[in-house]
VEXTORKOL-880630 format. One record per residue (C-alpha): residue in three letters; x, y, z. Coordinates in Angstrom, 1 decimal, always signed. Example, Ala and Ser with C-alpha at 12.3 -4.5 7.8 and 13.67 -1.06 7.14 Angstrom:
PT   code       c1       c2       c3
PT    ALA    +12.3     -4.5     +7.8
PT    SER    +13.7     -1.1     +7.1
END
This chain:
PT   code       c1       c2       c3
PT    UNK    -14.5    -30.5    -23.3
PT    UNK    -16.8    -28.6    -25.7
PT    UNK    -16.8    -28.3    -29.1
PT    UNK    -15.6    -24.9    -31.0
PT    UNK    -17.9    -22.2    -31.4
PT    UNK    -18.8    -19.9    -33.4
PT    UNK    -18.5    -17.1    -30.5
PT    UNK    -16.0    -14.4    -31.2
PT    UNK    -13.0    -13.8    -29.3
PT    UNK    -12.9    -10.4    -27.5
PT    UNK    -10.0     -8.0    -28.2
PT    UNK     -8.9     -7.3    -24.8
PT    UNK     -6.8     -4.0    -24.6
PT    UNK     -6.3     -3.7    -27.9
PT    UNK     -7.3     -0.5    -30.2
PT    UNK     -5.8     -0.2    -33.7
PT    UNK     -6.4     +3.7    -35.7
PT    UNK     -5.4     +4.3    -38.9
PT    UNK     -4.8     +7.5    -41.0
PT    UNK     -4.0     +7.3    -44.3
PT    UNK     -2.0     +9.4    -47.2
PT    UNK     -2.4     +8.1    -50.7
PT    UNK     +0.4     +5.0    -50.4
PT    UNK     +1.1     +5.5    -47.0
PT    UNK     -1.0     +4.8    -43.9
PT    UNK     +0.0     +5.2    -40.3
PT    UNK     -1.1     +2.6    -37.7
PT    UNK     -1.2     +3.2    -34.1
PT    UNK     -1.6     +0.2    -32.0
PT    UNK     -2.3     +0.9    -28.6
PT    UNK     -2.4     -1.6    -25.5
PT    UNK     -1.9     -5.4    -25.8
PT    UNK     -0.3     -6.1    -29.1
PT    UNK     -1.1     -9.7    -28.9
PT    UNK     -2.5    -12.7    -30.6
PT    UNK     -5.9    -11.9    -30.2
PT    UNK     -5.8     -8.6    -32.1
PT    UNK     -3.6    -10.2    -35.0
PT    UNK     -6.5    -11.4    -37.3
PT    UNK     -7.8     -8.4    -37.0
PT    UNK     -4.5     -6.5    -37.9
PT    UNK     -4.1     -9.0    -40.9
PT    UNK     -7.5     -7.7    -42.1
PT    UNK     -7.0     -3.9    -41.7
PT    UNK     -3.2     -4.3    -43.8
PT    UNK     -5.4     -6.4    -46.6
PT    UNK     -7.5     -3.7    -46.3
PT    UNK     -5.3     -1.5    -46.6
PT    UNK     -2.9     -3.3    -49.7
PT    UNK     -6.3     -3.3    -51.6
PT    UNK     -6.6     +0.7    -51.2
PT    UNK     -3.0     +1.1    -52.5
PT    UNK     -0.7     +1.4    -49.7
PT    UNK     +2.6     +0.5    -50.1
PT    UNK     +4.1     +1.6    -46.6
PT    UNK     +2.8     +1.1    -43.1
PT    UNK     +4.5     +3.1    -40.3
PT    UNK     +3.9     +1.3    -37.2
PT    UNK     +3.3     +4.0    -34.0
PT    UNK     +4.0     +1.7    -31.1
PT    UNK     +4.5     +4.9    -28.7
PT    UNK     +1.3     +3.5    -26.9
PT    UNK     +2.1     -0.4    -27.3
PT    UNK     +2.6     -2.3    -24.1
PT    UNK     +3.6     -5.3    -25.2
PT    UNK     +3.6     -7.4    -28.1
PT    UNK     +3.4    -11.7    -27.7
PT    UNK     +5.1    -13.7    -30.9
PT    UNK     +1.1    -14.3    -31.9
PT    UNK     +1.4    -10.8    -32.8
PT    UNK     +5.1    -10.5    -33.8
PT    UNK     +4.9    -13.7    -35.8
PT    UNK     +1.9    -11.8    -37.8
PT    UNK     +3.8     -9.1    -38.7
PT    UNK     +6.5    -11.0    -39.2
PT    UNK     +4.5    -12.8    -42.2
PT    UNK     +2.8     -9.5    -43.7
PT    UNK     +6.5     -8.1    -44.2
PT    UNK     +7.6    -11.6    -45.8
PT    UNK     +4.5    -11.4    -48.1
PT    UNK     +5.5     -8.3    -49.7
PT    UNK     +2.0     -6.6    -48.7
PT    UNK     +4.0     -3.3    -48.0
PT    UNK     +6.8     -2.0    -45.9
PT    UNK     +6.6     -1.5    -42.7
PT    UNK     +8.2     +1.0    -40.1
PT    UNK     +8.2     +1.1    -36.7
PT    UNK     +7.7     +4.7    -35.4
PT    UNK     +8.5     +5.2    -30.9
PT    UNK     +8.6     +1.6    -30.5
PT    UNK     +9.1     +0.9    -26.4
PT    UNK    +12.7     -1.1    -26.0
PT    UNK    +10.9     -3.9    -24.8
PT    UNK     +9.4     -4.4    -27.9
PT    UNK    +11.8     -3.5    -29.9
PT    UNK    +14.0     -6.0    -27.5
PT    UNK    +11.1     -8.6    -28.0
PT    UNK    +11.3     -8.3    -31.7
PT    UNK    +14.4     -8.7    -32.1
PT    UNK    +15.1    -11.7    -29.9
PT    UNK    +12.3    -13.3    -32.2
PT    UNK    +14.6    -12.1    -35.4
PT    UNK    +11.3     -9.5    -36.5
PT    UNK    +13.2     -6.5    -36.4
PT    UNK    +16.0     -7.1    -39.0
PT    UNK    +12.7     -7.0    -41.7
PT    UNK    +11.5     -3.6    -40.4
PT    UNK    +13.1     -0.3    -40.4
PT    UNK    +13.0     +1.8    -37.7
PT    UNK    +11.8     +5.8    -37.8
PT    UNK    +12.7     +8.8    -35.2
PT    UNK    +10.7    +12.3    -34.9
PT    UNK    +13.4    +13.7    -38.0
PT    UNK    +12.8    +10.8    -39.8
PT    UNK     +9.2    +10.3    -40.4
PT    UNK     +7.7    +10.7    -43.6
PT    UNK     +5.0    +13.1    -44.0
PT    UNK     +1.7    +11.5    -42.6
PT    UNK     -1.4    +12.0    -41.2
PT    UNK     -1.0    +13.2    -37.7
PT    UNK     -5.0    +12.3    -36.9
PT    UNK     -6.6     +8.5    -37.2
PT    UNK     -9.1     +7.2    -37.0
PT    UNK    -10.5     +4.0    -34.7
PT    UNK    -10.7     +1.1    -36.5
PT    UNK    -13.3     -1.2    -36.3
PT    UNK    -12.0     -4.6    -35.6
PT    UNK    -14.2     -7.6    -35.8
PT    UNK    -13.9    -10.3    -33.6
PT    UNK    -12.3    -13.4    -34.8
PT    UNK    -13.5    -16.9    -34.6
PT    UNK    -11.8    -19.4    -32.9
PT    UNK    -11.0    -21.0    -35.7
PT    UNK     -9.5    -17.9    -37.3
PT    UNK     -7.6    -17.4    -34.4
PT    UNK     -6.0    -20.4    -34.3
PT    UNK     -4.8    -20.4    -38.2
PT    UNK     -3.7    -16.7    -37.8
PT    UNK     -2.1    -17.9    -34.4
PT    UNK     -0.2    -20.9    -35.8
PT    UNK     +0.8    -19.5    -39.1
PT    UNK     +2.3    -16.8    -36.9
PT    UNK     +5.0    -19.4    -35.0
PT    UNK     +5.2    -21.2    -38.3
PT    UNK     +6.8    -18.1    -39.7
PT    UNK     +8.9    -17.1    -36.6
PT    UNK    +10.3    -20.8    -36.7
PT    UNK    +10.9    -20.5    -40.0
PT    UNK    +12.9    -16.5    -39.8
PT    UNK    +15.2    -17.8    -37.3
PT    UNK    +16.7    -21.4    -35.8
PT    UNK    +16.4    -20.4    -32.5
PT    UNK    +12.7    -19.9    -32.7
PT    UNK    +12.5    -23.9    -33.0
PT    UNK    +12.9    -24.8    -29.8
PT    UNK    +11.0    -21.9    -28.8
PT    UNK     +7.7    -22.3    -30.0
PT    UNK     +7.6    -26.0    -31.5
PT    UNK     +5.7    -27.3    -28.4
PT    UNK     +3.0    -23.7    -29.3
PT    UNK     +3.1    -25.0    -32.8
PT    UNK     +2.0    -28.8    -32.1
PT    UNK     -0.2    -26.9    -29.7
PT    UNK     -2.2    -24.9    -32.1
PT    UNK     -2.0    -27.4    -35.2
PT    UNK     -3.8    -30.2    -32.9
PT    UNK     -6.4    -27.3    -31.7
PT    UNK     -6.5    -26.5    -35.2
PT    UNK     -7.8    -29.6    -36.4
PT    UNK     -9.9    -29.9    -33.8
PT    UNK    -11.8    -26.9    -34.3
PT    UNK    -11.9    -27.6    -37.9
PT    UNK    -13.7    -30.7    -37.3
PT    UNK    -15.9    -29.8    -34.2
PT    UNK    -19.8    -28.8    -35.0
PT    UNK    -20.2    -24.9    -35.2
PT    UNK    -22.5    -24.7    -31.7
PT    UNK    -25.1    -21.9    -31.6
PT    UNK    -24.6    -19.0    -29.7
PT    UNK    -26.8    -19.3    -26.4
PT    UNK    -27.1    -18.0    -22.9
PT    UNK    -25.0    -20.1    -21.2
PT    UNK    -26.3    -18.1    -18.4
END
């Protein structure tokens, strides 16, 4: 088995945009919703907290699914107090999804009549691609906190959770290996 790298991991099917309105910034997540995209999701809210924003309006219209890396994420950035957040045409199987993992009793949840007055265009983000370390910590802090919002979420994801904290450690103590061509 190698060691960890320093390679990033790709964002497959994800694309975040972002428009902003002094406190208030709508995100549009579009694709996969899943742990691979959540470090960089973490970032962008940071990001966004240190500009000023106070409430994130989640646009899920083009989401096609969303994995408890992900929930667990967002899950942790409502605890924290970064900002609100709303969810804005969320699919029923994510809203579905969110609940079962007790996510959606932090969020509220906006219709057409409803929706505060935001930017209609965004913009791409740019998302960086995260480490495997980074992806492991953002992973596993993500199931920590779902396991923590909800008793059911134990027996869920304890066996992810001893998963990712023994790949965790390994990756922490495993050389950083140059990127090559492994050709």
């Amino acid at each position: 088995m190698r060691g960890a790298d320093s390679r990033g991991v790709a964002l497959p099917g994800c694309s975040i945009s972002v428009g902003l309105d002094g406190p208030q910034a709508m995100i549009r997540l579009e694709g996969r919703a899943a742990a691979e995209s959540a470090p960089a999701f973490e970032k962008l809210v940071g990001r966004l907290k240190d500009q000023g924003v106070r409430c994130v309006v989640l646009d899920l219209s083009g989401t096609l699914l969303m994995d408890s890396g992900f929930s667990g994420t967002l899950s942790r950035l409502v605890g924290s107090g970064t900002a609100s957040f709303a969810l804005y045409r969320a699919p029923r199987r994510i809203l579905d999804g969110l609940e079962d993992h007790g996510v959606l009793e932090q969020v509220s949840l906006l219709d057409s009549g409803s929706l505060p007055s935001l930017p209609k265009a965004t913009t791409k983000a740019t998302l960086e691609p995260a480490s495997k370390q980074e992806m492991l910590k953002t992973c596993l802090d993500a199931h920590r906190a779902l396991m923590a919002l909800k008793p059911e979420n134990v027996a869920k994801f304890e066996a992810v959770e001893r998963f990712l904290s023994r790949e965790a450690e390994r990756a922490d103590s495993a050389p950083v290996q140059p990127l090559t061509d492994q050709g």
